[in-house]
N, C-alpha and C positions, 0 to 999 in steps of 0.2 A: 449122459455125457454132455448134452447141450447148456445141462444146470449149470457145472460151476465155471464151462468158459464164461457166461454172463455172467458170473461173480468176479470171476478174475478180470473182465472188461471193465468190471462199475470199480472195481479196486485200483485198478492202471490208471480209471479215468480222472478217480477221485486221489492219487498221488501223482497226478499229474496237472492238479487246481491250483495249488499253491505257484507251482513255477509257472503257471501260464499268470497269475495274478502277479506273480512279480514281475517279468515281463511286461504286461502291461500297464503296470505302475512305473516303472523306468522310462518305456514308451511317452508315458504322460509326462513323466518330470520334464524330458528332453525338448517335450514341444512346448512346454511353460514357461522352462527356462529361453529357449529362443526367441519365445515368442514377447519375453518382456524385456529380453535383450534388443531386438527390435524395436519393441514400442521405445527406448531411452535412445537409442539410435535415432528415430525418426524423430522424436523431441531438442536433440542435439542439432540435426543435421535441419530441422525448421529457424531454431536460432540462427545456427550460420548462414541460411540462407540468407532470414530477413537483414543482419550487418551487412552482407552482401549488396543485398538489394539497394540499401540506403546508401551504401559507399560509393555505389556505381553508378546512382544518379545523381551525387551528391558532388563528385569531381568537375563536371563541365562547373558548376556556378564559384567552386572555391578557386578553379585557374582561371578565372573574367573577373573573380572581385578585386575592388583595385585597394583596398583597404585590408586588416589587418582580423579574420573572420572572428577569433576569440576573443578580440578584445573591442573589439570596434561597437557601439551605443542604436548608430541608427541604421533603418532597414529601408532602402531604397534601392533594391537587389535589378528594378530596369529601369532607372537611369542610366545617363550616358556621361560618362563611366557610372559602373554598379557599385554603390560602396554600402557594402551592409555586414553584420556582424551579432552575435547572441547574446553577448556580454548583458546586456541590459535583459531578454527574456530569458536566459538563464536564472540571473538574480532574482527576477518575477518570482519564477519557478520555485526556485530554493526558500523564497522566504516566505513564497504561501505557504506553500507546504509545511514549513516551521511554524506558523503561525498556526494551522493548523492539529499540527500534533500537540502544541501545547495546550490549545483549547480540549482537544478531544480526550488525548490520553489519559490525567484524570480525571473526566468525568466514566469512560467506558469503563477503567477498571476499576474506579467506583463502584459504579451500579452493576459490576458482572460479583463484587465481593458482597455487595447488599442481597442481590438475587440466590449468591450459592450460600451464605452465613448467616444470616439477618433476621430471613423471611421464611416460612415454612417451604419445605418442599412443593406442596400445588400451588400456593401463590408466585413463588420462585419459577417455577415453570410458565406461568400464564403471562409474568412479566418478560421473561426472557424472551416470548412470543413476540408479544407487544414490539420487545426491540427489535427484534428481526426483519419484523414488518420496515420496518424505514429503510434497511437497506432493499427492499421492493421497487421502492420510489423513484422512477425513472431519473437521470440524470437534468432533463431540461425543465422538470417540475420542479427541481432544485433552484436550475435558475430561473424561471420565473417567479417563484416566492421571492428568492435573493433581489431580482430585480425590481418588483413592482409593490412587494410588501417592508422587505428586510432594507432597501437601502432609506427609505424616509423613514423609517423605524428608527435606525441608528443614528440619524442625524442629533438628534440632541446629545444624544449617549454620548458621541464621537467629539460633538462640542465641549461637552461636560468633561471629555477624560483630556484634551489638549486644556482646557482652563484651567484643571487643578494639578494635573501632572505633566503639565509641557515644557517644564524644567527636565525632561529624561528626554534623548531623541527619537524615541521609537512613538513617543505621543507630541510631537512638536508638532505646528503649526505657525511655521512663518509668515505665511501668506494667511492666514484668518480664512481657508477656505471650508474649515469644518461649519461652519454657519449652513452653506448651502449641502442637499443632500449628495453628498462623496460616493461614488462607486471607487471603493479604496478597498486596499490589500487585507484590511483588519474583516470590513463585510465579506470577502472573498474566502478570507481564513474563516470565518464564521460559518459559512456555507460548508465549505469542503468537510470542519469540522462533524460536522452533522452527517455529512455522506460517510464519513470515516467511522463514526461513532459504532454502530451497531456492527461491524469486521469486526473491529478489537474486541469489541463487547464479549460476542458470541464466542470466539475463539478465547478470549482469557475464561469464561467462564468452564467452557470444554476442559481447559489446561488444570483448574484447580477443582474441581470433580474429579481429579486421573489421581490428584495427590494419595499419598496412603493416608487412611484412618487412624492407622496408629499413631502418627504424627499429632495427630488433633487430639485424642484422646491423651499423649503422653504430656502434651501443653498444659490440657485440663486438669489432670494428675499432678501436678507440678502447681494449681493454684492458678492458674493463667487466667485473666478475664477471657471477653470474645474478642477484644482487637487483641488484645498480647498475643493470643494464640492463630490470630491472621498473620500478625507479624512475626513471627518468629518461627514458625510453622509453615505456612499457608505460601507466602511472597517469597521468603527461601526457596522453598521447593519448585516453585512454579516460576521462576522468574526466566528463565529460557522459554520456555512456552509464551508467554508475558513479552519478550522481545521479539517470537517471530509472528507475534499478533500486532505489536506496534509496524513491526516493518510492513505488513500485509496493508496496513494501512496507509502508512508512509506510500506506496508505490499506490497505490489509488488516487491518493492526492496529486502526485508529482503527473502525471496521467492523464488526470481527467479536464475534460477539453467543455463541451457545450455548458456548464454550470458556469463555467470560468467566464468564456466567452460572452455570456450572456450579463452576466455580474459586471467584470474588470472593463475599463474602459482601454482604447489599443494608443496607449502611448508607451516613450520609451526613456525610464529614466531608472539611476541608480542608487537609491539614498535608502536611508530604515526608515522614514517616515510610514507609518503606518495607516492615518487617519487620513490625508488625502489622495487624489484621484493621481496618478502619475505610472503606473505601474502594467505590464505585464506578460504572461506566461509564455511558452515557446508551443504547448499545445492550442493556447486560446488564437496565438496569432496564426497557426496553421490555419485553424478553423476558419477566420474570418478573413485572410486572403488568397485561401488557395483558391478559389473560384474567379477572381480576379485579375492574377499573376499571371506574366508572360513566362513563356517557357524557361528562361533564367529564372524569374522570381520564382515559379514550381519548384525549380531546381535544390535554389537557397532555401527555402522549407523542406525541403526533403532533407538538406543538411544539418539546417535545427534540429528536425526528428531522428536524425546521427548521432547529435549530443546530447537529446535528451534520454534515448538508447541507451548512450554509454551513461548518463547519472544513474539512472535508472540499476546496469548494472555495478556500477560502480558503491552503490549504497546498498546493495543486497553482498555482495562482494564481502564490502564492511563488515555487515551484518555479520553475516554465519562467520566470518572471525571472530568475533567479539564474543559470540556464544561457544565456539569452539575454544577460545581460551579459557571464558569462566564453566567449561563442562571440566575440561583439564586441570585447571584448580581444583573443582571438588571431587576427582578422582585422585588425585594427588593426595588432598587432604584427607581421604577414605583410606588411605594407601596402607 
């Protein structure tokens, strides 16, 4: 009689495995889902803090300045009266940065199409290393090469390109000061460049590894050289990947503070001139006067770090627009 209750027990228990495992697989889903609803919550609610934070130290200095905060040139935020304004290190900003992405962009996706196309697979690897390694390179090892190797370096360069192309104003030189060695926006964008390189690099490379094979091979089928089949295959497919490795970039540059600071000399003006000293950023000048500034002047850089916040968002903003219309196009076109 004892036999088959113990069958009939291992029988219940064993139709009773399934609903305890579903169970506790719904159990799991419910705390996963929570639990990454949380983690975007917490990611959310650190943003709003920090615009917060910035906004609410950022008012005492914008109701004492007696000047005009976005448009106003110079930074004299404890004077009496304070009259200071971004307009000029916003510009800085914007136009390293530009300066930089043109420098960087094609060279990264260059050398991320040479490493995944090109080259064999293990050497493709062993280069892609290589690149990685520099984004390693501490930020102020940046700027002391920029400073003490790269700015007399460029000095002829900088000479050389306002003598023969100082008919365009992004290379003019009015004042003949390319002669002497320039801590100018061009050496600045040269640096940043080089910090930005290996981002895009690595992530475009990631992006066009993901492509399909069939693409490649239906190129090849069709007669395609290797660049026809980059191009027409390769850069198609990948070019949303391709933008938010540019942008990754972009927001490094617009950002990064101790290279700049060490590099850009702290004046404040507003022109393209590229090859002279005149120029700079709204992170390099936090850097180099937050330690100096009275509790107004504190203030007024907290406010700069307000606008550079909002560029900051405001160019990522962009961004995933511009890819969200051209994903919408080629679902459209798939349609």
């Amino acid at each position: 009689m004892k036999s088959p209750m113990r069958v009939g027990t291992r029988e219940t228990h064993d139709r009773a495995t399934p609903r305890a495992q579903t169970r506790r697989r719904a159990i799991g889903d419910v705390l996963f889902e929570r639990s990454v609803w949380l983690a975007a919550c917490a990611v959310l609610a650190l943003l709003i803090a920090v615009a917060a934070f910035l906004v609410w130290r950022s008012i005492p200095a914008i109701r004492q300045d007696s000047a005009n905060f976005l448009t106003t040139r110079t930074w004299l935020p404890d004077d009496t009266p304070p009259v200071f304004g971004v307009a000029a290190i916003a510009f800085g900003t914007a136009l390293s940065a530009t300066v930089a992405l043109v420098l960087a962009v094609p060279v990264a996706i260059g050398s991320a199409i040479f490493v995944t196309q090109y080259v064999p697979p293990r050497v493709g690897v062993w280069l892609g290393y290589c690149l990685d390694l520099l984004a390693a390179v501490p930020s102020v090892v940046y700027g002391l090469w920029g400073m003490l190797w790269l700015v007399p370096a460029m000095t002829p360069i900088q000479h050389g390109l306002a003598t023969t192309l100082g008919f365009l104003p992004f290379f003019a030189d009015p004042q003949g000061l390319t002669r002497q060695a320039s801590r100018s926006i061009f050496v600045v964008g040269i640096v940043l460049a080089a910090m930005i390189i290996p981002i895009i690099a690595a992530v475009t490379r990631e992006v066009i590894r993901q492509v399909d094979p069939g693409l490649r091979e239906a190129a090849w089928a069709l007669g395609a050289t290797r660049w026809e089949m980059v191009r027409i295959a390769i850069l198609p497919a990948s070019k949303l990947g391709i933008a938010g490795a540019v942008l990754l970039g972009l927001g490094r540059a617009l950002g990064e503070t101790i290279a700049v600071a060490l590099v850009l000399g702290t004046s404040f003006a507003v022109d393209f001139h590229l090859l002279v000293f005149g120029k700079n950023t709204i992170a390099a000048n936090i850097a180099t006067q937050f330690a100096e500034a009275g509790s107004l002047g504190r203030s007024a850089l907290i406010a700069s770090g307000l606008v550079l916040f909002a560029m900051t968002m405001l160019t990522t903003l962009l961004a995933r627009a511009i890819i969200y219309r051209s994903g919408s196009r080629e679902r459209s076109a798939f349609a």
